[in-house]
Every structure is written in C-alpha cells, then in structure tokens.
N, C-alpha and C positions, 0 to 999 in steps of 0.2 A: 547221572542216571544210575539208578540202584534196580532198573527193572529187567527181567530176564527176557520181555518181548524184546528189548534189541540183541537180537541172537547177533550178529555182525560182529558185538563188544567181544563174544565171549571167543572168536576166531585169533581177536588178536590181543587178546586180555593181558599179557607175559610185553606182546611190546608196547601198550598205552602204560604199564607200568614204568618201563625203562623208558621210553618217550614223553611221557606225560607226569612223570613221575610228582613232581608238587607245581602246582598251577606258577606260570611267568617265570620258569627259568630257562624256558630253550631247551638246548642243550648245556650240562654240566659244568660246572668252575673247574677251571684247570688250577686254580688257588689252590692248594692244599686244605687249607683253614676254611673256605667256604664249601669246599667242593665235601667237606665233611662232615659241614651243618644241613647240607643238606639230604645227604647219605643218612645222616640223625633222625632228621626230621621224618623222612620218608620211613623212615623203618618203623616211629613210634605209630605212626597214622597207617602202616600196613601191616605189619606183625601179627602172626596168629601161633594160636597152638592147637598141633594135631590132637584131636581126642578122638579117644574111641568111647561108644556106649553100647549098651545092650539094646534088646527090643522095646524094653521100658523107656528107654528114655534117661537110664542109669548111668553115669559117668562110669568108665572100668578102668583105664589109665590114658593118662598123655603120654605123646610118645616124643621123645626128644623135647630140644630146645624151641623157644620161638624164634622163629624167623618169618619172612616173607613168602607166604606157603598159595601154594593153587594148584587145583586139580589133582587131590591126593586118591587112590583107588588102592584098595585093597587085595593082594593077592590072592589065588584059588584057593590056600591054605589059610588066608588070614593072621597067617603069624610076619609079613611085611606088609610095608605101604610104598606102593611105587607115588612122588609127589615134584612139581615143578617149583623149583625155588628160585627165586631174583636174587640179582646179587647189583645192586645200582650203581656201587663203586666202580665195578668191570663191566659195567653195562651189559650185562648176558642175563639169560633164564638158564637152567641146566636142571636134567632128570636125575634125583635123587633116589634111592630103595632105604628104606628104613627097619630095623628089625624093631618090631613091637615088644618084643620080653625085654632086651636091651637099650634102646635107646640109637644103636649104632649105626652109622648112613654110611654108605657106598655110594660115592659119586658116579653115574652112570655115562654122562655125555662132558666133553671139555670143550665148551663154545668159545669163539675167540669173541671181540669188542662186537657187541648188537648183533653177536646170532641169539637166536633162541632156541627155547624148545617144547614143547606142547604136545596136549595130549597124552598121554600115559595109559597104556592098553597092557595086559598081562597076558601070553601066552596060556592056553591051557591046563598046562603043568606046570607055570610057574619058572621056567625055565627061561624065557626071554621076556622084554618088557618092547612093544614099538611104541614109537612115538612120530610127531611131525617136528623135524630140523628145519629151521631156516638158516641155508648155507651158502655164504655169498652172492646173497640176496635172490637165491631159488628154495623154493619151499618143497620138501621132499617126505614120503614115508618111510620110517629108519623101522630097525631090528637093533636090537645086542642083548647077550647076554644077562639075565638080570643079577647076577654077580660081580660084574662089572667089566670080565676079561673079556681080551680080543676085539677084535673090532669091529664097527656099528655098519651093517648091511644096508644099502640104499635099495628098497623095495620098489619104489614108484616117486619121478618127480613129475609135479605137477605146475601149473601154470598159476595158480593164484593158491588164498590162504587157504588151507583147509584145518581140520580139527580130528584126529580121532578118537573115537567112543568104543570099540569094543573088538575083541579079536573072539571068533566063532569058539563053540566048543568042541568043534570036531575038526580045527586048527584050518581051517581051509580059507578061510575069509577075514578079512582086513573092514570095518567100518566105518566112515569118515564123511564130513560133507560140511559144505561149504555155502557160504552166502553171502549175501548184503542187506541194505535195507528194505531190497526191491524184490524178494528172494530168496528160496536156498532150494539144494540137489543134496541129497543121500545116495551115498555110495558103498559098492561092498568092491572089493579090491582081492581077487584071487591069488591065495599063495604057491599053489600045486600050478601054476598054469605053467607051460612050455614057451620057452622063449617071450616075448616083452607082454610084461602084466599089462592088460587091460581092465580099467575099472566098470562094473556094473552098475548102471543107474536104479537104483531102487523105487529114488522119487524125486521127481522136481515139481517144482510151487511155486507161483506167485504169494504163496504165505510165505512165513517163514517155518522152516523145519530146521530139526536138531535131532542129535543124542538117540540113532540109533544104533538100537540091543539088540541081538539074534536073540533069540529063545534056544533053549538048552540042543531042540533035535534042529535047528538052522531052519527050519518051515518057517518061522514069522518073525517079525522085527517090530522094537516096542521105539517109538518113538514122539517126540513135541512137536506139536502145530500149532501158529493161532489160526487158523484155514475158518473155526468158527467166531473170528473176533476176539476171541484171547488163549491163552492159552493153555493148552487140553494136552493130554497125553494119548495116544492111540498104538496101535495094534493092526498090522495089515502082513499077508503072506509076501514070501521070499521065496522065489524060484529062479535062479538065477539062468538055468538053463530057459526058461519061456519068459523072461526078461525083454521086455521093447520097450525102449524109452516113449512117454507120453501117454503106455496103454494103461488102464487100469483093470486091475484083478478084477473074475468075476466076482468074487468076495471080497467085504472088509473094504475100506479099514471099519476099524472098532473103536468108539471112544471110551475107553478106562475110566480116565475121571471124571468124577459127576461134578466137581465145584471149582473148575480149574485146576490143572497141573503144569507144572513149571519146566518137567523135568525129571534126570534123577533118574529114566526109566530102567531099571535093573530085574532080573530073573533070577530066581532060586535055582541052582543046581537039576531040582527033578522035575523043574516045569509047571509044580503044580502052587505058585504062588509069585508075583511079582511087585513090584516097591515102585513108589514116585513121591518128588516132591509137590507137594500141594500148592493151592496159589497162597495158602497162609503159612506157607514153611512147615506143614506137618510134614511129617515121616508117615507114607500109606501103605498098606500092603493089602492086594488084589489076589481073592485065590482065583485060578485058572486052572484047564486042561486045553492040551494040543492035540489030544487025538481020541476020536478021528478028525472033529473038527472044532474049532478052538471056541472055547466059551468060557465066560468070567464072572464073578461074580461081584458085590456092593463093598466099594474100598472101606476100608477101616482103616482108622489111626492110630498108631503103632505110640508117639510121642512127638512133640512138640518142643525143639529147642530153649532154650531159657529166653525171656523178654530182652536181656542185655546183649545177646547177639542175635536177635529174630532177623533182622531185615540183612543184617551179612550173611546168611547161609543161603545157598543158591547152587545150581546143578553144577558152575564150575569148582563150588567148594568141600561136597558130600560125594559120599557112594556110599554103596552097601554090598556086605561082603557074599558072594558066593551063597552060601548056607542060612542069609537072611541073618543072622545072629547078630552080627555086630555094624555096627555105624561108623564113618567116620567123617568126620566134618572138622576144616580147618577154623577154630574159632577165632573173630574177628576182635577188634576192640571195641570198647562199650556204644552200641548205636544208636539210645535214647539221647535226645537233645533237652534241653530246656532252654526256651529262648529267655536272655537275658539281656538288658540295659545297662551299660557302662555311662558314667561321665565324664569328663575332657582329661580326668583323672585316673582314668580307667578304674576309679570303685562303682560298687553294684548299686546301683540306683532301685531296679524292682527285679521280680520274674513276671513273666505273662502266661498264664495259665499253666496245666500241665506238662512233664516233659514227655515229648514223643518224639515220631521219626521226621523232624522236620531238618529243612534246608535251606539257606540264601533268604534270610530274613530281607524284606526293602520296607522301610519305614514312609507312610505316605505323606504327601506335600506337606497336611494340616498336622504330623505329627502323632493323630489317635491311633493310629492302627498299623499293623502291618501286613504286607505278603507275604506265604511263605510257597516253597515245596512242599508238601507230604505224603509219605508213604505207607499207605494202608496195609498193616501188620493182617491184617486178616485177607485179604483180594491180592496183595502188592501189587495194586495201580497207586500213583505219582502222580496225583492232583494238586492243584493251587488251591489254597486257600486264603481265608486271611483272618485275622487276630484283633478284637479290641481290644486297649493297652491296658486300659482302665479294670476291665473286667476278665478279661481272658477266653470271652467266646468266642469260640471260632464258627466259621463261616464258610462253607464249601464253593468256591467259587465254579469247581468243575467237578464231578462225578462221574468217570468213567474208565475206560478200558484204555482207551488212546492213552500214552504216559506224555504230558506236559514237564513243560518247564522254564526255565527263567523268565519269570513273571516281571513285569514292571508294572506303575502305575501310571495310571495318564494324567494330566497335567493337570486338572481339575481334581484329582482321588477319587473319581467318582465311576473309575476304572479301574481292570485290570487287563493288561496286555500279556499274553502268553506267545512259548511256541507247542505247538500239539505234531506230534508224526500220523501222517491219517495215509496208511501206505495209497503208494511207493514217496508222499512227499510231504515236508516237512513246511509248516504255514506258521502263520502268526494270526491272531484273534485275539476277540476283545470281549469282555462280557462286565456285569455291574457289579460292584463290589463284594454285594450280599449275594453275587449269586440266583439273584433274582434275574427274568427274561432270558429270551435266547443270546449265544453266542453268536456272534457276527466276524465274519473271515477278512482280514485285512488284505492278506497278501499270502501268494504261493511261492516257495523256491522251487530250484532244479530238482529234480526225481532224485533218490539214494541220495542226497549231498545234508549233513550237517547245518545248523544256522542256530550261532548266540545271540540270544535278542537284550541290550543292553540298556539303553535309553528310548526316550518320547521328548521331540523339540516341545521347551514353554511354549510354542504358538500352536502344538499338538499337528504341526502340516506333515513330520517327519521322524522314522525311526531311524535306528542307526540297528547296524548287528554284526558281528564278526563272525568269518570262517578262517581268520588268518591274513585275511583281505577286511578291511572295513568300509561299511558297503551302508546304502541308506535306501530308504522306501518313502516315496511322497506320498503321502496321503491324501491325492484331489476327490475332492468329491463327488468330482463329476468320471470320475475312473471304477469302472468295475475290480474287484481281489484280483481277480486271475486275468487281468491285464494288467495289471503293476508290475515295473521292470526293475530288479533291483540294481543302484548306481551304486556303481566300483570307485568308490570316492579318494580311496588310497590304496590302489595295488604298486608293492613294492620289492623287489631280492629280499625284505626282511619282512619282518612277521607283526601286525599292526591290528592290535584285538581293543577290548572295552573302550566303545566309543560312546563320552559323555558330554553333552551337550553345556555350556554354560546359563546362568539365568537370562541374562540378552539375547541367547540365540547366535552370537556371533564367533563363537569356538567350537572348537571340537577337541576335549582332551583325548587321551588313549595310551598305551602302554604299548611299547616298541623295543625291537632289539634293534634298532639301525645302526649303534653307535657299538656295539661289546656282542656278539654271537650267544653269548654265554649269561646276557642277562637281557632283565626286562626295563625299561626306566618310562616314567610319564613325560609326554611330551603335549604344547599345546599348538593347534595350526586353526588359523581363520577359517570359520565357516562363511558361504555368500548362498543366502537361503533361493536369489534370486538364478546364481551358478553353483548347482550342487551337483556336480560332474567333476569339480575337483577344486583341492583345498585354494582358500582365496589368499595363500603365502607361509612362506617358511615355518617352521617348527622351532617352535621354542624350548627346549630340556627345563622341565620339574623339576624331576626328582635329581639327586646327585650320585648314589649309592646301590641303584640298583629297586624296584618296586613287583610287587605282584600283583597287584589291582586295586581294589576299593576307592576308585577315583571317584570324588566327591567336591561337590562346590557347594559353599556356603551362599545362603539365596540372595544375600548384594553384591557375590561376586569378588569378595575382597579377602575369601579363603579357602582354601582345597586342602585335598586331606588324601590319603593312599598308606599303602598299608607294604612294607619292607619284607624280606622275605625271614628277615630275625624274626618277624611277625611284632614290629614296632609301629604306633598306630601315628602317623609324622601331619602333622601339620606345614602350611608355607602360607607365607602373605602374599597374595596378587593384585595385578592392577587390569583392568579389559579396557580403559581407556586414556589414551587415545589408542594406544597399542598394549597387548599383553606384556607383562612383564611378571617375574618372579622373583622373591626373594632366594633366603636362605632356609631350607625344610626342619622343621623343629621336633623334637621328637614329645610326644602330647603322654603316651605312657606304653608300657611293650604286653600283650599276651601271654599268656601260659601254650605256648602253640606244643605242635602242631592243633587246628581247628577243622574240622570236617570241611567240605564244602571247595571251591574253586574260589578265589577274591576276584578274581576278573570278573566274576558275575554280581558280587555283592552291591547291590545299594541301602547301605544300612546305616549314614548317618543321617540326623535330621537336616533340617534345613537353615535353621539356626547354628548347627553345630553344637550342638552342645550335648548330643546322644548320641550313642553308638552301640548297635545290637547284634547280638552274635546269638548263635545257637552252640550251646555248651555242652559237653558230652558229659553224662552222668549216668550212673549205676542205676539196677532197676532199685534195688536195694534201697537206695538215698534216697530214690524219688518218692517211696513208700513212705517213708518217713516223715 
C-alpha cells in the first residue's frame, strides 16, 4: 500500500520497516552472512537522499549520505534537518539532526534492540527537538536537546501509538494523534501545565485525521481528513481552554484543498500563507489571514516532484520550512515500473505497455492478460487494473477513492477478485475483467483488522487469504457477503501466509516459519473441499533453503515454483497423487533484486510455466526513450 488514506501505516512506519523489513523473513538471521544480505537488500529497496529545493521546484543541495530516511523536518532557522533513520542491523529507528551547510549528524536518541523513534517536532528556537520513544514496549512523548547533550525528558506516556506533528510557536503545546483503520483523535499536549500533563482533544473521528499544525498565533490547527471520502486538508480553531471533547466549534472547520490533499499541512512563520501536499504530490501553497477571522484563499502549486520519485513522496517524507523557502523531501528510489516477461531463462521475452506505478503483476489462467495494482500519480488512489499482453491496453477494473489491492483472477479469467478497505472494514469483491458492470461484494472481515487475498479454488467454491493465520471463504451461493464466516484453516505459535490452492483442489501450499523462527520455507498440506475447518494431514517441506513467496503450480500439477530470498526463481518436481510428494528445488535463473512489491502476494507465473512477470523498476529518463 503506497496510499496516504491508511493514516494507521504512517503511526508505525519506523516499526513495519524493522518488522516487515523484506516480505518472508520473520524476524532476522542470526547467520552473519544472511543476516547481511538481507540488511543489503533492505537498504538498496529503502535508501533515500535528503534533498532540499526552493519554491520552484529547484534542487539547492543533498544533505549528507543516503540512508534509510523518514520523517525529515526542517528547523525554525533551516539551516538543520531533524530526520528518523533505521538502522535494521540493530533493529532500532533513532532521531538524527543534520547540519545543511556541512553534511554533519548528531545522533539524538540511542534505542536499544526494537525501540524506536518517531515523530520529529522542533522547539521554537530551535533549541530542542521531541519526539515519540517507544521504550520497553511503552510509547511516550520525549524532549532533548537538539545538540544532542544531556538527557531526553519524558513529557507524557501514553497507552497506544501516537505520532507527533508540531510543537506550537509560542512553546506551550505539544501536537500528536493517533489512530487506526476505524479512526483517529488529535491532540495538543500542554507543556506549562503544573503537575501531570494532561492532553487536550482537539478532534476525534470516525474518519481518519492526521498531521496537525497550529498556526503561527495558536488560534487554529491545519490538519488531514478523509471525513469527505478522501483525502482533504482542513482548517478548524483551537481553544484549548473551551475545549470538550465531542463538541464542535461554532466555526470551521475549513476545506483548503480543492483537489485533494494528503497532507504536509505547514504555516509560514507570519500566518499569512500555508503549504500542503496535494493528492498528485504537488507542493501547494494557500495565502491566508487569522485575524480577525481566518480566511484563505485558491491553492496554487509551488512545484511538483520529479516523475522518478512521484508516488515516494508523502507527508511522512517532506515538510516545509518555517519561511515557506525551502523543501525537504527524503527522495525515494526510482518508482516507475515496467511490467516485464522473463522465460524459464529468466531472458526478456516482451514489455507490456508503458512503464508506470504498477504492482504485483498476476498473469491470467489463459495466459493474455494481466492484473495489476496501480497508483494514480495524479489522485494517488490504488486501483486494479489489468493489461493485454499483446497490446498493452489497460483496463480500469476499479476507479476510485477506496485504495484496493491484491487482486486475483478467478478461475475462469473472466474475473477479477480484489480486497477494497470501505471504513471501518476490509472486503473482498469481484468485478469483470474490462471493468465493465457493477462490483459484487464476496465477503466482509473484522472491523480495523488487515486481510491478504491470495488465491480462488479451480472449482471457484473458495478463497483462501492470510493475516498470519491462513484462513478460507466458501463461497455458497445460496449465502449472502456479510454472512460469510471466515475458516481459520491453519492457526498456529508460527506464522502461515500465501495460501495456494493446487489444480485438483486437493492442497493447499503456503509459506511458513514452523521449522527456523528466522525464515520462511513452502510447505504443502491436504486440502478436504468437503472439511475445510482444517488441513486433511501433515505438511510436507518444499522448499530446502529458506522461500519468500511466489508460490506457483504448474496447471498438471507436476511443478511449483517460489521464489528465495537471494531472489532466485527455483523450480521442484511434484507428484499430487496418490500422495504429495517433492523432489529436489532447482534453481530456473536468479534476479537483479531487490524488486518492489511483497512475493507472498505475487501470482506471476503462467500456467504452463514457462513465463514469469515482474514489474521492473526504471528511470523516467529510459522510459522516455
């Protein structure tokens, strides 16, 4: 997910990277030699560099080396960058200061194994940076020093994640707030107060809200909602002395953005001009006045990032400094794709149309066409699409606000199965391939709770989808969506994701740490279509060496395929009858990895086996060409 409506992501962004760090490893190799390919791996596929620009849109300088950068913010003088760095090796996030002329970091916080740290707020003067510690597994609001001496002050701990966005100008207030899928609260957190800070609700929502800004004299707070179905930037007063939770101001709020905003919402020093990011990543800037009473006027766009990092730049990766002058956004690696074709040789066989922001290509039954994700550079909504091989037209299969994703096909191609978040809950649906007719709702999950949708049984009666648990949906027909109950078909102490059905129907492969904590390996267990409550017998080990996804079976059943975390594309010989059995895993040809994307979601070889499609990361530059 590349979309800023799941505010939730951006709470714990610092630990999905140390947690989630490259799709099927668990937790880390304690191997020296693995645990350092994949320290590699992660760094090439996250690595950015700080840049600053002008209002143009003008690159001015990088600052330092690249690293693993997020949530960089600019100090009141703009000559530092307070920024959160990952360090995966040591498993920690830790707050950084940067000097812009020099290049030179002062390490701020020293987290031990899986703290973190988040958030990055600048005192008024520059004099101190808070942020949010998570410290033996309590999440608190810190102070220290932004030079790095003496020790870091606990302001406020709090009971779940929070995030914070802005320390007031007239030093009094602390801004932060917190949510889920189902939800969020803004908070202003009093620093003058006597004896134990209590936080002020600003606003709570069954939307989601983010990232609020005080304005310069503390009267009003700039912050994101989608409250109108996606996501807007608004404008509402701050009084924290007439403050009651649930009441709403006689005035305001105010929607700033006219075409969506993401984000990003920042104030100019004298109040009379404020900045967002757009829903197509521009850089805007809104003049306003606060007094007497607050009025704005029609945003304008300041500059537009380059096409080769459009779809990276996002609230938790820009700000703007103080004075409106300068920009700073941690740039991403290149985020155009171009979907390509391998053969069993891994050479290029074709491209398919243009390269854009696509993802998780899945090639369908008959072989013409594919699924993908993508991410519309102009709105950033995360629609399915799909692709003819031959031609390269694409096909909108959904067009909207709701951000989809892992798309499958259904047994016949003459679908496409998705999951959509339609708050507070996350479904599965179905709709035709072109895109043509209405969407039809298969099944609802739990409220707030995640769900991978990976396969559709050959008899089309069942899906399969993992949350860590792999879990299946019957599809009777005589069953309404929202009475489908999903079956916990393998809950285990270990972790059992991409579940793929064989062409019989009578397996179930998947990727599992049961055997090594520390890795992922394919394994296959009976399916019994008539008892789908639980596996019809023991599991059989795949892979030998360790796997991260792209479990695939050849359509007679006599080949599977998955994909190593060297990112080697391995083939094995199987038998489904009378009993599963497996050979020895053969290696077919290896990647240029790291490849965008998660492999535990891919279904990208054909059916024959004899294709294999990726989506390739390419310059805008080459694609021009």
């Amino acid at each position: 997910m590349n979309s800023s409506k799941w505010i939730a992501i951006s709470l714990v962004i610092c630990a999905a990277l140390l947690l989630a760090a490259l799709p099927g490893y668990g937790q880390l190799p304690t191997d020296p030699v693995e645990r350092a390919k994949v320290v590699a791996q992660f760094f090439e596929a996250n690595a950015r560099w700080l840049t600053l620009f002008d209002r143009e849109g003008k690159e001015v300088t990088v600052v330092g080396q690249r690293d693993v950068y997020n949530q960089p913010v600019l100090s009141p003088d703009r000559t530092r960058v307070a920024v959160i760095k990952v360090d995966l090796d040591k498993e920690v996030s830790n707050l950084f200061v940067f000097d812009v002329a020099t290049g030179k970091a002062t390490q701020i916080t020293f987290n031990q194994t899986r703290e973190q740290t988040s958030g990055p707020a600048w005192s008024p003067d520059g004099s101190q940076v808070a942020y949010v510690g998570l410290r033996r597994g309590f999440f608190g609001l810190y102070r220290k020093a932004s030079n790095g001496e003496g020790p870091e002050e606990l302001l406020y701990q709090g009971g779940g994640q929070m995030l914070i966005t802005d320390w007031s100008m007239d030093g009094r207030f602390l801004s932060y707030f917190s949510g889920s899928l189902t939800g969020g609260t803004l908070f202003a957190l009093p620093l003058n107060a006597v004896g134990e800070r209590k936080p002020v609700e600003i606003l709570a929502s069954k939307s989601q809200v983010q990232g609020a800004r005080f304005s310069p004299d503390s009267r009003f707070v700039a912050y994101a909602s989608n409250e109108s179905g996606k996501m807007e930037v608004y404008v509402r007063p701050f009084d924290p002395a007439a403050a009651t939770p649930g009441v709403k101001p006689t005035v305001g709020p105010w929607q700033i953005s006219d075409q969506g905003g993401q984000g990003m919402a920042f104030w100019r020093r004298d109040g009379k001009e404020m900045y967002y990011l757009a829903a197509d990543r521009g850089i805007m800037a809104v003049s306003v006045t606060t007094s007497p009473d607050f009025e704005f006027g029609k945003p304008k766009l300041l500059f537009r990032p380059s096409e080769d990092a459009l779809t990276g730049v996002a609230p938790g990766t820009s700000s703007i400094s103080r004075d409106g002058e300068r920009v700073v956004i941690a740039i991403p690696p290149p985020q155009l794709r171009q979907i390509t074709i391998l053969d069993r040789q891994g050479k290029v066989v074709s491209t398919v149309g243009q390269p854009g922001f696509y993802l998780q290509p899945g090639i369908s039954p008959d072989g013409k066409r594919l699924v993908v994700m993508r991410n519309d550079p102009k709105t950033s909504n995360q629609d399915i699409w799909t692709l003819d091989i031959a031609t390269g037209k694409g096909y909108a299969v959904t067009n909207d606000t709701p951000p989809e994703n892992a798309p499958i096909w259904s047994p016949d191609g003459t679908q496409v199965a998705y999951v959509s978040f339609r708050e507070p809950y996350s479904g599965v649906y179905r709709k035709a391939w072109d895109g043509t007719g209405n969407e039809e709702q298969l099944f609802r999950y739990t409220p707030g709770a995640f769900m991978v949708l990976t396969d559709w049984s050959p008899d089309g009666k069942f899906l399969t989808f993992w949350t860590g648990v792999l879990s299946l949906v019957a599809l009777r027909p005589d069953e309404k969506a929202l009475d489908r109950k999903a079956i916990e078909w393998l809950r285990e102490d270990y972790d059992v994701i991409d579940g793929r059905f064989s062409p019989d129907g009578r397996y179930l492969a998947f990727l599992s740490n049961e055997a090594t904590i520390n890795k992922t390996d394919v394994y296959v267990r009976p399916f019994d279509s008539s008892k789908p409550e639980t596996p019809a017998g023991p599991a059989v080990q795949v892979s030998k060496n360790g796997a991260t996804g792209m479990i695939s079976w050849r359509q007679d059943g006599k080949e599977m395929y998955f994909l190593t975390r060297d990112w080697e594309v391995m083939a094995v010989d199987v038998t489904t009858t009378p009993a599963f059995q497996a050979g020895t895993p053969r290696l077919l040809f290896k990647l240029q990895g790291p490849l965008p994307g998660n492999p535990a979601q891919w279904n990208n070889v054909s059916r024959d086996g004899e294709r294999f499609v990726f989506a390739m990361p390419v310059r805008a530059a080459a694609a021009a060409r």
